[in-house]
N, C-alpha and C positions, 0 to 999 in steps of 0.2 A: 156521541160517546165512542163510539168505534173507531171516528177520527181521531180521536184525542188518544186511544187506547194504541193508535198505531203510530202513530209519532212520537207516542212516549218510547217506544219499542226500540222506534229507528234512531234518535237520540241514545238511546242506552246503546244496541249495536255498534254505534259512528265511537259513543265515549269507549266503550270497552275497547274498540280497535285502536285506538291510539298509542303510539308509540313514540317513546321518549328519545334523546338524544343519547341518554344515558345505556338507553337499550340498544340502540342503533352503533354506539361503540363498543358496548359487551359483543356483539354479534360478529363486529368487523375483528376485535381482537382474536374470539374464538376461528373463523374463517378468515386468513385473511387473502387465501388462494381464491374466493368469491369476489374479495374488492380489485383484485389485481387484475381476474379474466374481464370484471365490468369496465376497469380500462383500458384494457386494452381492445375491447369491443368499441369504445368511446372512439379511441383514438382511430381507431379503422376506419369507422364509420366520417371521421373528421379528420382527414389528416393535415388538412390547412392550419390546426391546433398543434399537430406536434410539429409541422415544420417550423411553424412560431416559434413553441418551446425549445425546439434543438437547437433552431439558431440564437435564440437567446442563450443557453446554456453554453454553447459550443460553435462562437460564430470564425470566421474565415478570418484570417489575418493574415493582410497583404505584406510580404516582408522583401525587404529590398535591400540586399549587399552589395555595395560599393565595388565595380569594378578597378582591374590596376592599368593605366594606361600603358595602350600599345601603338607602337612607330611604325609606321608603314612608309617606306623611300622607297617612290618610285622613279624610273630615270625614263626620261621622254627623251628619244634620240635626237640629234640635231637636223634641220633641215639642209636642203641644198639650195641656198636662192642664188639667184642671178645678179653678178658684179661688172657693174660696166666695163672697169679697165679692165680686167684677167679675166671674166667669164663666169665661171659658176663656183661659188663658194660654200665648204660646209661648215655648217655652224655646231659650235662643241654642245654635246647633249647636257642636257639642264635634269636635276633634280628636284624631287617637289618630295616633302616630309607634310605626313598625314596623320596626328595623335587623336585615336581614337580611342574611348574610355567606353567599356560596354556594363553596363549593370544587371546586376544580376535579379529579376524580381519574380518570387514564388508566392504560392500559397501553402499557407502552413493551416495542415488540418488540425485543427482543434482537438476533436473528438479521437480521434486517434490517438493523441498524444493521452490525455485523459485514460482511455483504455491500458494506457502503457504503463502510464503510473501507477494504474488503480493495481495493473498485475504486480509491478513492482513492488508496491505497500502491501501487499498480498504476501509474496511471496518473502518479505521483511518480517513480515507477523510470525510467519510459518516457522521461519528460521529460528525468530526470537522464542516465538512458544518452545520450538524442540532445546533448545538451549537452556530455557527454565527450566525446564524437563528434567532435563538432564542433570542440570544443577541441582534439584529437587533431592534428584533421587538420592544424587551423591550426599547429600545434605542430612538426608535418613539413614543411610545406609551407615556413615558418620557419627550418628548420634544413636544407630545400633550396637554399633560398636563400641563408644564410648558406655552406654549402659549396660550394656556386657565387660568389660573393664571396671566398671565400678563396685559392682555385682560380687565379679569375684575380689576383688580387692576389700569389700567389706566380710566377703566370704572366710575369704584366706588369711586377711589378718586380723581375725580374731584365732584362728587355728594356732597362726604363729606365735601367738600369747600363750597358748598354750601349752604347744612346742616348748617354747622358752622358761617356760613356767615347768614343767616337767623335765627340761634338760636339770635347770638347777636343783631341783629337788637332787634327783640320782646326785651329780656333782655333791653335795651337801653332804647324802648321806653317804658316800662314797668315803669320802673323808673321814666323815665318823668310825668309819668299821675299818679303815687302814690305821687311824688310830690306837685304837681300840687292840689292835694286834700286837 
């Protein structure tokens, strides 16, 4: 009974501890400076995994531009050889033409490049957000103004109805009582 009473125990302990995947990504969502430190411990620990990964990501590309050829004329002086009937004779120097094409061949860092661009679309965004911004603001400040314009224009012309409305009256009765006279 005792045994049974104690692997009932450890069965309910093992089910209670269980944890879901559903949990396992609330957790990583909530922290996600915990899953970043555990990889990079990973990778430390294994770095024959990240060099895999970087040169996968961001492998070496051998690039090779076409050099322009180049002449090289050298002049090999003439010799002096030996002429039976007059004696010793010099011979007129000779030319010799050498075109040599040199190519040009690097490595282009990948990663590097990568780094370049990613500041560049960075600093693209940055631009573009201050420029909304800015547009934004103008954009309210705009339609401040505009509902301040309207404001009083619904304000002020109803006055001026009124205005108008009381010019003529005087006019009206003005008339009457120069009549009248």
């Amino acid at each position: 009974m005792k045994r049974f009473i104690l692997s009932l125990a450890c069965i309910a302990l093992l089910a209670s501890a269980c944890v879901t995947q559903k949990k396992v990504d609330k957790y990583f969502d909530r922290n996600p400076e915990f899953l970043q430190v555990k990889a990079e411990a990973y990778l430390n620990d294994h770095p024959e995994v990240l060099a895999q990964k970087c040169s996968e990501k961001f492998p070496v590309k051998e690039v090779t531009k076409p050099g322009k050829p180049v002449i090289i004329r050298d002049t090999i002086p003439g010799q002096t050889i030996p002429c039976p009937p007059s004696g010793l004779v010099q011979c007129p120097p000779s030319t010799k033409d050498s075109v040599i094409i040199r190519d040009t061949t690097y490595l282009e860092d990948t990663a590097k490049l990568y780094a370049l661009e990613a500041r560049y679309r960075d600093s693209l965004q940055l631009q573009f957000n201050t420029l909304q911004g800015s547009i934004n603001n103008e954009f309210k400040a705009k339609t401040e103004v505009e509902t301040r314009l309207t404001t009083l224009q619904e304000k002020y012309g109803s006055a001026k109805i009124i205005i108008l409305t009381l010019a003529g009256i005087v006019i009206v009765l003005s008339i009457i009582i120069y009549r009248r006279r």
